[in-house]
Structures are given as C-alpha cells and as structure tokens.
N, C-alpha and C positions, 0 to 999 in steps of 0.2 A: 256537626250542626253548622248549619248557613250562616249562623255570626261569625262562627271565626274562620271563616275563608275571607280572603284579601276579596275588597273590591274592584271589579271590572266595570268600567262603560262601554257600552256597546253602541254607537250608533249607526242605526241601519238596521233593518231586521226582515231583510228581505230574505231569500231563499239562499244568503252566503252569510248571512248574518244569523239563520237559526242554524245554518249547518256549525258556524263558529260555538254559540251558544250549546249546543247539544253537546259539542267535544268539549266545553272550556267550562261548563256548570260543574262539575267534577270536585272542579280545583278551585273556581271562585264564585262568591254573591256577583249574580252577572244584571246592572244594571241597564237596561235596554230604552234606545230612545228610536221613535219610528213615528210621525206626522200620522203614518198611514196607518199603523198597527195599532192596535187596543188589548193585546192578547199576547202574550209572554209563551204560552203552550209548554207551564211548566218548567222552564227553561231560563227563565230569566224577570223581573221584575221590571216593566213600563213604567218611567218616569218620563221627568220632565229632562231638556237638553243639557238646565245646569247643573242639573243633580250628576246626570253620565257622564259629563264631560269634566266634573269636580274629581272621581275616582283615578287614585295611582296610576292604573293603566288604562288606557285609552282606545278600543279598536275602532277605525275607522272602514265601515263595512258597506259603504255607497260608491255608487256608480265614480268612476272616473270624472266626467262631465261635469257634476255636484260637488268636488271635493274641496275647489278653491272656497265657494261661497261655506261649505262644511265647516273648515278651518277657519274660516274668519268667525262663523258663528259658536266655536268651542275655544278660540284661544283667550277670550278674559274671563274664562270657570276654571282654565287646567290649573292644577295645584303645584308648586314649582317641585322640580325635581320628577315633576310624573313621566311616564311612561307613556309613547304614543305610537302606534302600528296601523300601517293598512293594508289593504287584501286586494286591493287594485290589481288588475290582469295588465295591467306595463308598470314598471319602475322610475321611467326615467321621470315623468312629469309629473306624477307624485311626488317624487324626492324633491322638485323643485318648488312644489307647492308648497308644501310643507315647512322647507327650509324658508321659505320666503315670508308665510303665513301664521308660521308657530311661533311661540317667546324663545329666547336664548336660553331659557332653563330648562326647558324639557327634552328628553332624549328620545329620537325619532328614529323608528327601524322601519324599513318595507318588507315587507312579506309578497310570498305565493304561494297558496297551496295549489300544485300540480295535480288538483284533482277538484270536484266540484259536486252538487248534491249529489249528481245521476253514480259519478262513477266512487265514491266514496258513500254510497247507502247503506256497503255492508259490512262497513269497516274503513277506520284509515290509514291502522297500523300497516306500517311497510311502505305504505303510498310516500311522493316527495315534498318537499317544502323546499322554495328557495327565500334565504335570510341575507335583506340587504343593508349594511350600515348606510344608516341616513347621519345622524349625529350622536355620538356616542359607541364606539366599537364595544365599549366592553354590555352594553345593553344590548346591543347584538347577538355576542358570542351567548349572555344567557338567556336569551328569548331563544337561540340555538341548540343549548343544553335541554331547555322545556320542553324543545319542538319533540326530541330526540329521547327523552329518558320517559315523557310522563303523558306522551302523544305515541311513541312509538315509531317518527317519521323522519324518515331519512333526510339529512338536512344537506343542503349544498348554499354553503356562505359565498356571497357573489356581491359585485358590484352592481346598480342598477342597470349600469351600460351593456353589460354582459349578459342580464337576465333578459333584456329586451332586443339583444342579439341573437340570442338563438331561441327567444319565444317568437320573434320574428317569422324563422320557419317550422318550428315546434306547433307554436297556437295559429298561427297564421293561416299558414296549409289547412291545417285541420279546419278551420271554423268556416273558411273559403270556400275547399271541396264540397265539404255537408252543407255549406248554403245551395250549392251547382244540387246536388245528389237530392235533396229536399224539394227544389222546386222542379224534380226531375219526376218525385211520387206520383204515381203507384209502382213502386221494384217490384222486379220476380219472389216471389217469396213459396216458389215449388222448388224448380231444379237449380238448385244453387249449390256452388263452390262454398269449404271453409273460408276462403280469403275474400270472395265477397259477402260472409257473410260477416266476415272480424270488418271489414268497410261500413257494412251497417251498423253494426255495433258503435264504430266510433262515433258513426252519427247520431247514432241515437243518444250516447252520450252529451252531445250539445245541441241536441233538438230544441229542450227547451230555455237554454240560453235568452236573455233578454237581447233585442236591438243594441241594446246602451252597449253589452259585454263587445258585441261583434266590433260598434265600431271603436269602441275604446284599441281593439286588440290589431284594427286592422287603421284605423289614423291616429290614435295618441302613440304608436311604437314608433319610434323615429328611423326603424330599421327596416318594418315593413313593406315601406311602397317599392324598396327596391326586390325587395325578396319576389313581391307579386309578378311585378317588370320580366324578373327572370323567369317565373313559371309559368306567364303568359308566354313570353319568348320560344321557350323552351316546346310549349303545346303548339304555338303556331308553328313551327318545325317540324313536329310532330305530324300535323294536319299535313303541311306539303310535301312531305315523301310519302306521304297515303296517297297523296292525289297525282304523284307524279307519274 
C-alpha cells in the first residue's frame, strides 16, 4: 500500500522527471511539483512546492538553468536532516548551487543517469548511474546501494569534477555531432552501413532532448569548451589534408 512507502518530492515533471517517477513509484509515495503539469499519469501525486519540497527525499528534476532560483524556492520547506539529489546532465554547478543554496542540515548527492527517456524505454536495469557526494558521503554511498540493488544500475561513485570530465567528451561529442547530423536531415535510409546506422541510432537517442539539456551539457561543463576546441581542431586538419 502507498501509505507505507517513504515519501519522495519530486520537483519537475518533465520528461526526466516522469522517467524518475515511473522507476522510483515502486519504492516510494512520489510527491510531484510541476507549474506546468496538472497530471501525475499514475505515477506520482501533483501538489503544491511546500508540500514536495517538506518530504525526506528531495529530487531535483529541472533544467540546469532554473536550479539556483529551484533551491532558493525549496530551502525554507526542507525538513532538516532530509535528503536532496539532482539529475542535472553536469555536476560541477549543481554541487555548487546547492552547497551555496541548501541549509547545513541536509545531505546533498548529485546524480546522472547515463541514460534518458529515448534509450531507457525498455528498461534500465544494467544501464549506468554516476553518484556524486555533494555533502554527506555516507548519503552517497546509500543512494549508491539503491541505485544498484533495487534499480538494477551499475553505479560509478565519482566526484563532480570527474563526472564533468569525461561527460565533457562522453555527452559532448554526442549531443554536438546529432545537432551537425540533424540539421543535416533527410539521411540515406536505403543503402546503408551497420555503423551508420548504430550513428543514427545514437541520434535518435537525443533527438528529442530539450535546448535547455544541449546547452546545460555543452556551457554549464567547465570542461567542454575545451573538448569542442579539440574536435573542431582536429576536423579542421582533417578538412586540409583532404584538400591538400
């Protein structure tokens, strides 16, 4: 019965926020707060801010951009000692928000799921999570254990600087090329190769990515613009001994 699962708030309920919700109803009453949403889809109960931001644990499931003003509008409802996690695609500016924005009582972990609605639709188990202490390690290590035992997801505990190191060319690359490949449509889609066609696949994977994700991934990482620097460099080299 939904009474006796711990409460969650969720705030955000956008298309990272029902994919949290659908994997986290399971295990808890998942309170949802969303301006924009009016409709839970079974998944979670629409309140109001101070009601989701009052609950033990706390998912923060909004865009990068919105997170400071976020935090400012949930830190005098959190309950001390609560639990607070976000799903931001970089680490580093999160963890600074947070740290700057939350009270000294509550324990702040960042999260990533390595996967998103498109490539987690049919299943997550196996897929990755990376867990990064904000404040509190041992909140960490058991939102690590959760990720792992009752999600099914391979967890890689990491510091935020780390996770945004090599999302740099992880997420980077990828969201970069499928913007180039995207504004490239109509592709071949007769005589094609497997390996261009596992190329569209990954684009299709972040087709439908919001703006907000792309530029979170490609100016809030503070590792990015170098990464780009290099694959721009690298292509223009590329381009000159084609033309030479």
């Amino acid at each position: 019965m939904s009474a006796l699962k711990p409460k969650l708030g969720l705030i955000g309920f956008g298309a990272f926020g029902r994919l949290t919700a659908k994997h986290l109803s399971p295990q808890f009453d998942i309170l949802a707060h969303d301006p924009a949403v009016s409709d839970g889809e079974g998944l979670a109960r629409m309140t109001t801010l101070e009601e989701a931001a009052a609950c033990p644990t706390v998912v923060l499931a909004v865009p990068v951009g919105v997170l400071a003003e976020t935090v400012a509008a949930i830190a005098p409802h959190l309950a001390p000692g609560a639990l607070i996690l976000d799903v931001g695609s970089v680490k580093v500016k999160p963890a600074e928000v947070m740290l700057d924005g939350l009270p000294e009582g509550v324990a702040i972990v960042g999260t990533l799921p390595l996967f998103g609605p498109q490539s987690g639709k049919d299943g997550i188990a196996g897929l990755r999570i990376a867990v990064c202490p904000v404040r509190g390690d041992k909140a960490a290590w058991r939102v690590a254990a959760f990720c792992r035992k009752a999600l099914g997801l391979k967890v890689f505990v990491v510091t935020p600087e780390d996770h945004d190191r090599e999302a740099a060319t992880v997420q980077g690359l990828t969201h970069l090329i499928a913007k180039v490949l995207l504004a490239m449509e109509p592709l071949p889609t007769r005589m094609t190769t497997t390996s261009f066609e596992r190329v569209v696949q990954g684009v299709d994977m972040v087709r439908h990515d919001s703006a907000a994700v792309f530029r979170a991934i490609e100016h809030d990482n503070p590792f990015a613009a170098e990464v780009r620097r290099r694959f721009f460099d690298l292509a223009e080299q590329a381009r000159a001994e084609l033309d030479d």
